[in-house]
Structure formats: structure tokens, C-alpha cells
C-alpha positions in Angstrom: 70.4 -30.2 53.7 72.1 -33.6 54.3 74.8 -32.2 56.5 73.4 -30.2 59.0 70.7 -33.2 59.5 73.5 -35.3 60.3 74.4 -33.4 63.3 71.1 -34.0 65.1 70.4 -36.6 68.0 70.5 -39.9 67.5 66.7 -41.6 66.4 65.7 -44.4 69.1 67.5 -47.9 68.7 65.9 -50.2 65.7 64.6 -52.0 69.9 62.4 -49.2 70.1 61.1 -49.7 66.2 60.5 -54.1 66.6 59.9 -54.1 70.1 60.6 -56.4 72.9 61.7 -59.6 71.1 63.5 -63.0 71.5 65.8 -61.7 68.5 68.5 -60.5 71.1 71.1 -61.6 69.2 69.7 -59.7 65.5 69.4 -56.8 67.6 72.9 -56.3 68.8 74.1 -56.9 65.4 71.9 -54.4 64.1 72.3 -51.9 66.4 75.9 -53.1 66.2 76.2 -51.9 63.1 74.0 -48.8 62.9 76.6 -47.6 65.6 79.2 -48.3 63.1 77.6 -46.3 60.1 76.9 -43.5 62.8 80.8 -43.2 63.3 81.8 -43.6 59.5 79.2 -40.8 58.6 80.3 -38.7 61.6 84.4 -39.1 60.7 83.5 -38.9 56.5 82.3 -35.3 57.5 85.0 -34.3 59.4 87.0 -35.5 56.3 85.1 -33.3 53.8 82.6 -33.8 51.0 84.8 -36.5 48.9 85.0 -38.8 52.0 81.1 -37.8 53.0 80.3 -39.3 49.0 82.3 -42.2 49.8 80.6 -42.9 53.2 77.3 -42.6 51.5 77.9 -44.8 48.5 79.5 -47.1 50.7 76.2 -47.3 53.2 73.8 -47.0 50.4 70.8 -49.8 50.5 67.0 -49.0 50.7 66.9 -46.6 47.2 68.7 -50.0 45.2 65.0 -51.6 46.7 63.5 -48.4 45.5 64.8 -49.2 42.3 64.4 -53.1 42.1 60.8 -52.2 42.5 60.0 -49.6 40.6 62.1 -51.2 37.4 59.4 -54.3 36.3 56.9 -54.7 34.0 55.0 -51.3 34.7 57.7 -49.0 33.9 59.1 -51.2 30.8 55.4 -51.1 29.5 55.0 -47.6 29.8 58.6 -47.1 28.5 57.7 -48.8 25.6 54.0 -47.4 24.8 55.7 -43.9 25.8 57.9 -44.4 22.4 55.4 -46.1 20.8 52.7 -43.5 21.0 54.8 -40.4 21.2 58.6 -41.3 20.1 61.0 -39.3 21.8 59.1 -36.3 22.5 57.9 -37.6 26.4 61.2 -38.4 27.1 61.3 -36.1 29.9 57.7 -37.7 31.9 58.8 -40.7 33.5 61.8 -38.6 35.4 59.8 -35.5 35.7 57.4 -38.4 37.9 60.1 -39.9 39.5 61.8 -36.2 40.7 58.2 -35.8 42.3 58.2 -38.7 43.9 61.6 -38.8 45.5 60.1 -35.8 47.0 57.5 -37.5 49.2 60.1 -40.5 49.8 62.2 -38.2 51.4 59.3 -36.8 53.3 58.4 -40.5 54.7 62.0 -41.1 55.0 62.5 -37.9 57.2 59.6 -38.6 59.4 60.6 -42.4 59.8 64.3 -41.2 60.5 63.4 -38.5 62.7 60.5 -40.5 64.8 61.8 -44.3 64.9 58.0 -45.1 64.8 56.8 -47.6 62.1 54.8 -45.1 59.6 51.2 -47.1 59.8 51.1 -46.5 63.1 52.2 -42.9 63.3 49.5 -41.7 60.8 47.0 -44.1 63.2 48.2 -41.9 66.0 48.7 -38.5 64.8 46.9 -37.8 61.7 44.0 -40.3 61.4 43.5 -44.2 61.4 40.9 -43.8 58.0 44.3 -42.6 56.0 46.6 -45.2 57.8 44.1 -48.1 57.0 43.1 -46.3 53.6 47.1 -46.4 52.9 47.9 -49.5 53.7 45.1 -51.8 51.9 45.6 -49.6 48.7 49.3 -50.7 49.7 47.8 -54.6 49.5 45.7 -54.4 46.5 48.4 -52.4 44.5 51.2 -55.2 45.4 48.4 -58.2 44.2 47.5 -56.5 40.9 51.1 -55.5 40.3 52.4 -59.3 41.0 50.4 -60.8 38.2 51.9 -59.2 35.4 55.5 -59.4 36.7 55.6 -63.8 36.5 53.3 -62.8 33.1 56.5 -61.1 31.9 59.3 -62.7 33.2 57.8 -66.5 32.2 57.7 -65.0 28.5 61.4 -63.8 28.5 62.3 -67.2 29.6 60.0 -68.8 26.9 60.4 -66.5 24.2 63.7 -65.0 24.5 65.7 -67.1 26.3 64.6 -70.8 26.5 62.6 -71.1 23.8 62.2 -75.0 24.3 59.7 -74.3 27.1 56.7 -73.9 25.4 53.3 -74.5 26.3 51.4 -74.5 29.7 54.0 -77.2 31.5 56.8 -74.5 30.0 55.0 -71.6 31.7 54.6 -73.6 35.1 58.3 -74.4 35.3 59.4 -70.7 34.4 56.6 -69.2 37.2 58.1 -71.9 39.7 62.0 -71.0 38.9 60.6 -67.2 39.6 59.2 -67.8 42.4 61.8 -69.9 43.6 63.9 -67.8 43.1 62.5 -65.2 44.9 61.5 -66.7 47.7 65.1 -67.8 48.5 66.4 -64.1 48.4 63.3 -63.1 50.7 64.8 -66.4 53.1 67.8 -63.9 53.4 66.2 -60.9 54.0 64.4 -62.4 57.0 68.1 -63.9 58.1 69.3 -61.0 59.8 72.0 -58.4 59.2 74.1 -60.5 57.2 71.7 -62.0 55.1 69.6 -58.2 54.4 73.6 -57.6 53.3 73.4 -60.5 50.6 70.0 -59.7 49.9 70.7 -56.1 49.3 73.9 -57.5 47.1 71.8 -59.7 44.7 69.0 -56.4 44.6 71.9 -54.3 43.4 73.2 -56.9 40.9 69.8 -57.4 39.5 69.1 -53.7 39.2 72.9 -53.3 37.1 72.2 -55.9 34.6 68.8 -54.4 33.8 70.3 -50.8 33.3 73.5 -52.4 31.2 71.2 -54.7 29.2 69.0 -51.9 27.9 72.1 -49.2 28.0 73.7 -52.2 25.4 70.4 -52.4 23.2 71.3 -48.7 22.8 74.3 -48.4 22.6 74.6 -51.1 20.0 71.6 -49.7 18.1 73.5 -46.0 17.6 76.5 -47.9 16.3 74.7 -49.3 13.9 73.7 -48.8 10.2 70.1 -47.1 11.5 72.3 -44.8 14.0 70.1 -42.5 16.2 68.7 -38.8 16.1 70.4 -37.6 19.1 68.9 -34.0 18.0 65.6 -35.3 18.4 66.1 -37.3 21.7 67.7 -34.3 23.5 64.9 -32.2 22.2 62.6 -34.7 24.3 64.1 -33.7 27.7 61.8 -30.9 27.1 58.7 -31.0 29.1 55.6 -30.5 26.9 52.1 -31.3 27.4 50.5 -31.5 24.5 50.4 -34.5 24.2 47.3 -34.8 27.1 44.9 -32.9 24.1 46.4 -33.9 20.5 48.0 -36.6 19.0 52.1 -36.9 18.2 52.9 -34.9 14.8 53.7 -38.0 13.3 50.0 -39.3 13.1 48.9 -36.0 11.1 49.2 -37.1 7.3 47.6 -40.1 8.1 44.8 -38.4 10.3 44.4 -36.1 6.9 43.3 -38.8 4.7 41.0 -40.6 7.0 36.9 -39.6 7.2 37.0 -40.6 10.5 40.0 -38.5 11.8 38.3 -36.8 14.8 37.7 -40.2 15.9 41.1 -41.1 15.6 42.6 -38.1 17.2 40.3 -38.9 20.4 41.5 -42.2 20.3 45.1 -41.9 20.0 44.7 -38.7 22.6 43.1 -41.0 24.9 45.2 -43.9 24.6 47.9 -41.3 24.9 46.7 -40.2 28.2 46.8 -43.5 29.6 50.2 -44.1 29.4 51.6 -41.2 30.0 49.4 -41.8 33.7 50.9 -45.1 34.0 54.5 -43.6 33.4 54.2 -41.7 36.1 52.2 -44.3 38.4 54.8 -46.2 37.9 58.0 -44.4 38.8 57.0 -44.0 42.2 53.8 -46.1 43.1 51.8 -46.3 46.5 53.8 -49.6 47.7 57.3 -48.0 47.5 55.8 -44.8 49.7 55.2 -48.3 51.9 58.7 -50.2 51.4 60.8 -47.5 52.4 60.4 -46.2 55.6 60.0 -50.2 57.1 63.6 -51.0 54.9 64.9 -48.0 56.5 63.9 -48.8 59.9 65.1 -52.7 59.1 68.3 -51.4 58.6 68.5 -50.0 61.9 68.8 -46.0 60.3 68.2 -42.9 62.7 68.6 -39.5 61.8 72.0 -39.7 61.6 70.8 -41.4 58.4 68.2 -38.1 56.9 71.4 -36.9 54.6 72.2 -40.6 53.6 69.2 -41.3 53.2 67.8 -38.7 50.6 71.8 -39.5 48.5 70.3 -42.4 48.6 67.3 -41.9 46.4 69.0 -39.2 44.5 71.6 -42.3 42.6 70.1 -45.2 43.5 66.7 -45.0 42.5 66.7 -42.1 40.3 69.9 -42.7 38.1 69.0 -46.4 37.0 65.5 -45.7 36.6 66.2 -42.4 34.2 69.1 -45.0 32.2 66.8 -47.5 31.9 63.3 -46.3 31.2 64.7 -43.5 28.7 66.8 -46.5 26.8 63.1 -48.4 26.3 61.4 -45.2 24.8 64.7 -44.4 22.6 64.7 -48.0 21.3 60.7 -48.2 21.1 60.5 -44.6 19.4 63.6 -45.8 17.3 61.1 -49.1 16.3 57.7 -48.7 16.4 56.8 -45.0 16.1 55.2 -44.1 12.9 55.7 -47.4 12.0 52.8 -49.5 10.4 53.4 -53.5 9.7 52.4 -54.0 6.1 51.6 -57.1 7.1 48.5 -55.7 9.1 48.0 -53.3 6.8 47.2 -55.4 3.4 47.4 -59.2 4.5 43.8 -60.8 6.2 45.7 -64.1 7.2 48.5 -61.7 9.1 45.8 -59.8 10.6 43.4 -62.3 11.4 45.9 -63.6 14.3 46.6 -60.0 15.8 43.6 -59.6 18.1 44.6 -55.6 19.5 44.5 -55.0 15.6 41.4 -56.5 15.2 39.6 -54.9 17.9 40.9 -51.4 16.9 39.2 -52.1 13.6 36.3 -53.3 15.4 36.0 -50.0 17.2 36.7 -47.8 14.2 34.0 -50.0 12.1 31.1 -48.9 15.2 32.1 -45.5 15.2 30.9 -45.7 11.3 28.4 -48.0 11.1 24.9 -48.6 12.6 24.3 -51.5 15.0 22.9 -54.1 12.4 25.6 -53.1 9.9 28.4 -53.2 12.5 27.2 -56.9 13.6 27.0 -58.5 10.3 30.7 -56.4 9.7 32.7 -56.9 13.1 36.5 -58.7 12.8 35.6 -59.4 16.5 38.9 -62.1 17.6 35.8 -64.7 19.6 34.0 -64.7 15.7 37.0 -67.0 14.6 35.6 -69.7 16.6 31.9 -69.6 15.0 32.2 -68.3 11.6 35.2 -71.0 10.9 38.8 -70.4 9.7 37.8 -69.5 6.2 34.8 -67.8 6.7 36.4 -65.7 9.5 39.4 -65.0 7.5 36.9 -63.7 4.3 35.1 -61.4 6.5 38.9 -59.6 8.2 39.7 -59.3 4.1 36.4 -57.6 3.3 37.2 -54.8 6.0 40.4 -54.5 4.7 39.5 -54.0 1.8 36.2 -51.7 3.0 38.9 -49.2 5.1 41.0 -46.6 3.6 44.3 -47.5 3.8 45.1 -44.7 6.1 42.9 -45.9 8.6 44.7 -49.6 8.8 47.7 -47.9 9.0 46.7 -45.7 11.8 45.4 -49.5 13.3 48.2 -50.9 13.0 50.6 -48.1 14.4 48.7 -48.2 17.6 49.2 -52.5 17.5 49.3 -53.1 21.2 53.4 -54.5 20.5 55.4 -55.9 23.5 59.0 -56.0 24.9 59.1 -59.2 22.4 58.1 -57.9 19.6 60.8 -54.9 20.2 63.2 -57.8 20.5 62.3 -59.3 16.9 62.6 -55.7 15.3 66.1 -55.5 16.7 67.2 -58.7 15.1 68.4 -57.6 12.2 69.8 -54.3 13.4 71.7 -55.9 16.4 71.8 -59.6 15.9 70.4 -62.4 18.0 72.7 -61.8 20.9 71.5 -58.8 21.8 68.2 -58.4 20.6 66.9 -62.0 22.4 69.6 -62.8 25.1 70.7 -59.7 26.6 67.7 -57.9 25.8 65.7 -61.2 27.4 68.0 -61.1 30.2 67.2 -57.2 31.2 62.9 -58.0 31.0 63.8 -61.3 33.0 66.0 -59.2 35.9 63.6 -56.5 36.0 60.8 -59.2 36.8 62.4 -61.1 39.5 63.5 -58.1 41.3 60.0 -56.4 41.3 58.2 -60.1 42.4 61.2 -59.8 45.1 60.3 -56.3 46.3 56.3 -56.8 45.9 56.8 -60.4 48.1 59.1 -58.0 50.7 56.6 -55.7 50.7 53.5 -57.8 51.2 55.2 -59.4 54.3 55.2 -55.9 55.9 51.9 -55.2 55.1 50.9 -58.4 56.5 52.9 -58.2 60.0 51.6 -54.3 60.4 47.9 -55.0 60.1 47.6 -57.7 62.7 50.0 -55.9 64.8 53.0 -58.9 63.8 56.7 -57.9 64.5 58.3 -57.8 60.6 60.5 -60.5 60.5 60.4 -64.3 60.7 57.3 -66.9 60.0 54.8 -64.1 59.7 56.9 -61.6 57.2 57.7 -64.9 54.8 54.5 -66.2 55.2 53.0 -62.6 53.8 55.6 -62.6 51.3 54.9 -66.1 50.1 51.0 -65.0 49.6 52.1 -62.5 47.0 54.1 -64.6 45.4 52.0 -67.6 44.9 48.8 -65.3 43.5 51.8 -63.7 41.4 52.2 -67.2 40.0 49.1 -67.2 38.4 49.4 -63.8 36.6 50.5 -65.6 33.3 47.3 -67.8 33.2 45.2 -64.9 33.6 46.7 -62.5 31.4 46.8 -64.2 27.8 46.0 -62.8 24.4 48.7 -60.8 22.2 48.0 -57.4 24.5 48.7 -58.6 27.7 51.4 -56.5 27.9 49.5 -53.3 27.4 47.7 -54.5 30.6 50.3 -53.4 32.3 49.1 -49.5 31.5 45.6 -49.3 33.2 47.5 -51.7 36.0 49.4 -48.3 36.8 46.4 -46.2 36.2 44.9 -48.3 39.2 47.9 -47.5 41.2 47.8 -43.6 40.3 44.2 -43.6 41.4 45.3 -44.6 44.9 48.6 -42.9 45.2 47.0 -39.3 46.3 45.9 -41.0 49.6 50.0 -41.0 50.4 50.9 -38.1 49.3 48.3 -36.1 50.8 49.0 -38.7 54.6 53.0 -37.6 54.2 52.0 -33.9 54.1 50.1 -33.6 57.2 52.9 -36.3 58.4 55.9 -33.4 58.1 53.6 -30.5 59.1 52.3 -32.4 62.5 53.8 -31.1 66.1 52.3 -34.2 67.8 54.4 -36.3 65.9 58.3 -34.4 65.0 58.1 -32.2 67.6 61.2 -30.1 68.0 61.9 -32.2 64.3 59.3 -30.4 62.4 61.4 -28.6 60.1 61.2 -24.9 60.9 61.5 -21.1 58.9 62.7 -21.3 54.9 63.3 -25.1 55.1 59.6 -25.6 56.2 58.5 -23.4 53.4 60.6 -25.3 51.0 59.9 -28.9 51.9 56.0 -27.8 52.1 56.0 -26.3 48.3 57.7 -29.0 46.6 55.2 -31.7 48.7 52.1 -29.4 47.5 53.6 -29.7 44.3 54.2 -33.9 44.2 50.7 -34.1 45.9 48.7 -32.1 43.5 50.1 -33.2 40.5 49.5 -36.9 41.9 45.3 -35.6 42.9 45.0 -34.2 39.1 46.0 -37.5 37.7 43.8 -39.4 39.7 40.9 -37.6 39.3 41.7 -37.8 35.7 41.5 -41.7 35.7 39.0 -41.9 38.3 36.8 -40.2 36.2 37.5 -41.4 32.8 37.2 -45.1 34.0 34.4 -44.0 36.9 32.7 -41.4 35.4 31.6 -38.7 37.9 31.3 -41.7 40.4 35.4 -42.0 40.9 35.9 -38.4 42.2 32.8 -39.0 44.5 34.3 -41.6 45.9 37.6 -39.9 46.0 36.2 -36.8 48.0 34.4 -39.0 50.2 36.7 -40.9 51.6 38.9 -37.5 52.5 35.8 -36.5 54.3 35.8 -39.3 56.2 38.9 -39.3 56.9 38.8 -35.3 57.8 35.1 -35.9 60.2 37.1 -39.3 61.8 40.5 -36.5 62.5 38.3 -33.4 63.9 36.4 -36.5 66.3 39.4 -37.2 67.7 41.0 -34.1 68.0 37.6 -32.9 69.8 38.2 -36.1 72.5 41.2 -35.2 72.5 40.8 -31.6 73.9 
């Protein structure tokens, strides 16, 4: 497909994207340069494939921001809980997700490509203005929610991995401002012009290699090693298999057998199962990449001279690094944690009185049992420390230990809410202190800076398009620098020892929005107003429509699913009625229209 799209006309000049503008001097150099990439593409297919793959790795840039985005503190989370929960066997979910998504990237892409128009107001234009506002603040609130835990996580890599010696709240303040910092400075070159999106786009890539290497290392390091690795079971994994949304992993079973509560288990497990296997997929592709894109795209000055560049593009640099990377977190998590219960927990009350997801699973176990007078005078509740005493606290966490089957705490403390930390300390020994806490540290610190970089680029956008703003300049740093500076907060909100498993209904809030996307890029490909001749015709129409059905309805199922597990019956109301809003607001117009 990417060679006969390269033979189309030319897409308008990146003037006819920004607009009449003072910039004259950005502009020539952009549209300098497009001309350039125009006749490289153009004499690398005269050349043959081998010098059309070296054009296109050589021109490659918006999928390495695809990728500096989608690998942060979402997809590690989920990596980790994926192998946590369900060892190796969901190996195959996250790129199942991110196959699917590429799908309707490429969709955006080709209608960006093909129009020259900024998306948000194409969709205003020719599909409806409720799904191009409805798009763009769930755009907004995604990026806000998803900055808090990225400074959460990239302050305690710093802290706990890497500089231990900055401890406390003043240690957390200098590790948010050096992130932010940081940050901020590579977003100064983005808004430089060509040659500083060139160096931006450089330290993106850099960022993005050093995550993949430092969790390809872990691996690698780990299956040279005493403890080696069940490559039979981790190919077996690639499998799709779907069990896993109705009964718990196999490994739970003997332990579910000997417990008198084990239907509440399994529901538990099942549910908390569900959850991240949403967030997995939430999080390869999530609403504000469908939003970064297109406006990178555009920024670079791409036409459809571009389409075949653009969807190589996605193909290696967004879907290799993400598959390397999130598949080395579950194969090291799995490797760790699944099946694994810390004794610790398990027997100890001093230990467990200081784990507060323990506690609270215990909690919830004891409630399921007991009546409401019983459960008070019983709970382990982590606030009861405070007003029962040390002692007294510490008496009452031994008494339900010692009331619950051993089975039970077990099954408690395999579902410990853990963290990319404490998969860190259980590669000590295995791995040494190199690897487990500096290179290790080093990958969960890169993959945090270049998501807050990507979240801050993409907030500028969203700021400039909804009070009509060109992109670039004071307006697109000071929308960057808003994102940023609530980011900065994230790890003062977000404390306890399962902050990172926050992360997981994070993505589940970004899954319940992402349909709105999918759904706007589908009438997007399929509209006349809008591609015109470009609308793609006969078997390729077909083709492009069925894999989009596909993306998009797999997207709706898992949002109804959270909606209505977190909403109840409210969440697909709401769901449905904003699409019939947005369908009575398109069939108004279309009426005036005519």
C-alpha cells in the first residue's frame, strides 16, 4: 500500500496547515525540507525496495513520539501486573492492542496526509463538532491524569534506585523539578523550529533506546543466569487466549482448593484480572496519541507523499520498542512475582502490618466472611494503626493471621499490589546491584521523562486548537508548561505502597474514552466531504473499513466493560448518550445543509 500512495499529488504546503504567520523564515525551512524528503522518497523508489527502507528509516520521526509516549508508567504497570497476575500466558495482549491501534493511527495519519487540515477541525467540519469537542477534552483530561503518575514514578527511580540520598519531601521536590526541567528544555526545542524538532526528535529516540536496552539487559542477564527462563512457556504466551476475562491463571488453583472462601477469591482475582488486562490495552494506544500524531505529522511538514512513510513508520518505531519492552516487563514480572507469595506476609504481623494493599485485601476477604459488628471489631484497616497504637494495632494484624487459613494469606499476598521497585529488589540477587537498581532504574526513569515530554507536547496542542492558537511559540509552551506543572504534583498525591497499581484504573479511564476516536476516524476515512477523490476506493476500502470496525469495536466492548463495572448501568447510559448527541447535532446539520 505504501508505494502506490506515494505516487499521489502532493498534500498542501505545512502554509496551508499554520496559516498566515510571521514565521516566514520556519516556513521556508520546513517546506524546505519536506521538498527534500519528497525527492529522496521519490529517487529511493526508483532505486527499489532496499533504498525505499533506507529512505524511510532515514525520514522516520512521529512513531519514535508514538513510542516515547506510549512507553511510561501505564504500560510498565500493566506490563508488570500482566506477569504478576497471569505470568506469561497474556504475553500476546499488549501487541494484540497495539496492532489495533496502529490501525486507526494510520487511519488519522491517512486523513491528515491526504487533507493537510488540522484533524479537530476537520471532524468540526465534516463529521460533527460534539465528537471533535468530545475528542479533544477527553484528549485534555487523559494527558492531566496520565502526568501525575509519570513525575510519581520517575521521582521514585531517582530516589530509590538511583540516588538514594534524596529522601524525603525536599528529595521528591528536587527529583520532580530536574523532571520537569528537563522536559521543559526539550519541549524549548521542539518549539525552535526545524532544527531544533530535529534535536528534539534525537533525544525522543535516544530516550526511547535506553528504555528498550535497559529492560532487553534485565532479560537478558536474567536467562544467563542460575534461575534461567522457560522459553517453552513464554512462546506458548504469544498465543491469544481469553480466559483469562472469566477464570483465574492455573497457578492460583491449589490454593483456591483449600480456601472456604474460593469463589470469592476467584471473582476477585478474575476481576482484578480484568483490569489490567483493560489498562494493557488502554495503554498501548491511548486517546492522546490518536491526538499527537496527525499535529507531529503536519509539524513536520508531511503530505501524502508521506502515507507509505508514514504507516513504516508506526510499524518499527512504535510497534517494535513497545512489543521489546513491555514483553521484557511481563517475562521478568512472571519470572518474579507469579505464584509467588512473601512469607514474610504470609506468617510475620510486624512485616504485614507495614504492607497496606496486603492489609486491605485481608480486609476485604474478612467482610466477605464476617457480619458488620464482627468485621469492625476484626478489620486490619492501614488508618487503625493510628488509633489502636503500634502494639495494639500490631496484636490485632497477628490475630487475623492467625484466624485465616494459610491459603488464604498466600492468595493475599500473591496479589500484593508490588511495583517496578520491588521487581528491582527481587532481581538483586539474581543480577547484582548494577543491573537490578541502575540500569533497571535508568529504563523506569527514561520511560518517565519521555512520556511527561510527549504529554507536555501534547497538551500545548490541545491548548493552541481550542482557542483557535497557531501551534507553536508562547501559546504551545505555555500549554505544555500547564501539564507539566500539575504533573509535578503527581507524587504528593499518589502515596501509599500501591501507588503504582494506580496506574491500572488510570488506563481504564483512558479506555473508557478512547471509543469516541475510534469511532470519529471511521466516519473520518468513509466521508466524501472531506478526502474526496482520496477516499480510498473498491478492495482497499473494504480492507481499511474491516480492520477499523475491528480496532473500534474491540475498543467499544472494553469501555462498556469499565464503564459499567465502575458506573454501573449509568456508564453505558452515558456512553450512548453522548453518540446520540453527537448523531441528532450531525443529521441537524446535514438537514441545513441541504
Amino acid at each position: 500500500m505504501g508505494h502506490s500512495l506515494a505516487l499521489l499529488p502532493l498534500a498542501p504546503s505545512p502554509a496551508a496547515f499554520y496559516g498566515p504567520s510571521s514565521h516566514s523564515d520556519e516556513q521556508d525551512m520546513t517546506e524546505t525540507r519536506t521538498g527534500t524528503e519528497e525527492h529522496i522518497l521519490t529517487e529511493a523508489k526508483a532505486q527499489g525496495p532496499m533504498a525505499t527502507l533506507r529512505a524511510f528509516l532515514r525520514l522516520s520521526g512521529p512513531g519514535w513520539l508514538q513510542s516515547a509516549i506510549t512507553l511510561g508508567g501505564g504500560s510498565l504497570a500493566s506490563a508488570l501486573y500482566l506477569g504478576v497476575l497471569s505470568g506469561f500466558h497474556l504475553l500476546w495482549l499488549q501487541i494484540t492492542a497495539m496492532l489495533l491501534g496502529i490501525v486507526m493511527l494510520a487511519a488519522i495519519g491517512y486523513v491528515t496526509l491526504s487533507t493537510g487540515k488540522r484533524p479537530f477541525r476537520a471532524i468540526n467540519e465534516h463529521v460533527s463538532p460534539v465528537l471533535g469537542w468530545g475528542w479533544i477534552i477527553a484528549v485534555m483530561l487523559a494527558n492531566v491524569v496520565w502526568c501525575l503518575p509519570q513525575f510519581a514514578l520517575g521521582s521514585a527511580a531517582i530516589q530509590q534506585n538511583l540516588i538514594p540520598s534524596l529522601s524525603g519531601t525536599s528529595g521528591t521536590i528536587i527529583s520532580c523539578a530536574l523532571i520537569l526541567g528537563l522536559s521543559s528544555s526539550v519541549i524549548w526545542f521542539y518549539d525552535s523550529g526545524a532544527r531544533g524538532i530535529r534535536i528534539f526528535e534525537i533525544v525522543l529516540k535516544l530516550m526511547v533506546a535506553l528504555v528498550v536496552l535497559s529492560f532487553f539487559g534485565v532479560v537478558l542477564t536474567l536467562a544467563t543466569s542460575q534461575a534461567s527462563l522457560p522459553w517453552g512457556s513464554i512462546a506458548s504466551g504469544l498465543i491469544p487466549d481469553l480466559s483469562f476475562l472469566s477464570s483465574p491463571a492455573p497457578v492460583f488453583d491449589s490454593f483456591l482448593a483449600q480456601s472456604p472462601q474460593a469463589a470469592w477469591w476467584s471473582a476477585r482475582i478474575v476481576s482484578e484480572q480484568q483490569d489490567v488486562m483493560v489498562a494493557a490495552a488502554a495503554t498501548a494506544v491511548g486517546i492522546n496519541m490518536t491526538f499527537l500524531l496527525p499535529y507531529s505529522m503536519l509539524r513536520k511538514g508531511w503530505g501524502r507523499a508521506h502515507r507509505g512513510l508514514a504507516v513504516f513508520d508506526l510499524g518499527t518505531a512504535l510497534l517494535i520498542p513497545f512489543a521489546l519492552a513491555t514483553s521484557c516487563v511481563v517475562i521478568v514480572a512472571a519470572s518474579q512475582f507469579h505464584g509467588q507469595a512473601d512469607e514474610a506476609l504470609v506468617n510475620d504481623p510486624a512485616a504485614a502490618a507495614v504492607h497496606t494493599s496486603y492489609l486491605k485485601t485481608l480486609d476485604a476477604r474478612l467482610e466477605a466472611e464476617l457480619g458488620s459488628e464482627e468485621f469492625a471489631a476484626s478489620s486490619v484497616a492501614p488508618g487503625l494503626a493510628d488509633s489502636l497504637g503500634k502494639e495494639a494495632y500490631q496484636a490485632r494484624v497477628a490475630a487475623t493471621l492467625q484466624r485465616l487459613p494459610l491459603a488464604d494469606r498466600q492468595l493475599a499476598a500473591m496479589l500484593q499490589k508490588r511495583d517496578a521497585f520491588s521487581l528491582a529488589a527481587s532481581l538483586e540477587p539474581l543480577t547484582g546491584r548494577t543491573v537490578s537498581q541502575v540500569v533497571f532504574g535508568l529504563g523506569v526513569l527514561a520511560m518517565a521523562i519521555s512520556t511527561v515530554i510527549i504529554l507536555m507536547l501534547i497538551s500545548g496542542f490541545t491548548f493552541c486548537e481550542m482557542f483557535g492558537l497557531e501551534p507553536r511559540g508562547t501559546a504551545h509552551r505555555a500549554g505544555a508548561l500547564f501539564a507539566g506543572v500539575v504533573g509535578f504534583f503527581g507524587p504528593f498525591i499518589w502515596q501509599g505502597d500501591a501507588k503504582f497499581w494506580l496506574a491500572v484504573p488510570t488506563s481504564n479511564f483512558g479506555m473508557a474514552l478512547l471509543p469516541i476516536a475510534y469511532w470519529t476516524f471511521f466516519l473520518m476515512m468513509n466521508s466524501k466531504g472531506l478526502l474526496g477523490e482520496h477516499r480510498p476506493r473498491g478492495r482497499k476500502r473494504v480492507i481499511w473499513n474491516t480492520l477499523m470496525i475491528l480496532s473500534a469495536s474491540t475498543a467499544t466492548f472494553a469501555s462498556l466493560a469499565t464503564l459499567k463495572k465502575n458506573l454501573g448501568a449509568l456508564g453505558p447510559q452515558l456512553m450512548g448518550g453522548f453518540l446520540l448527541l453527537a448523531l441528532v447535532v450531525h443529521f441537524v446539520r446535514a438537514k441545513r445543509k441541504a
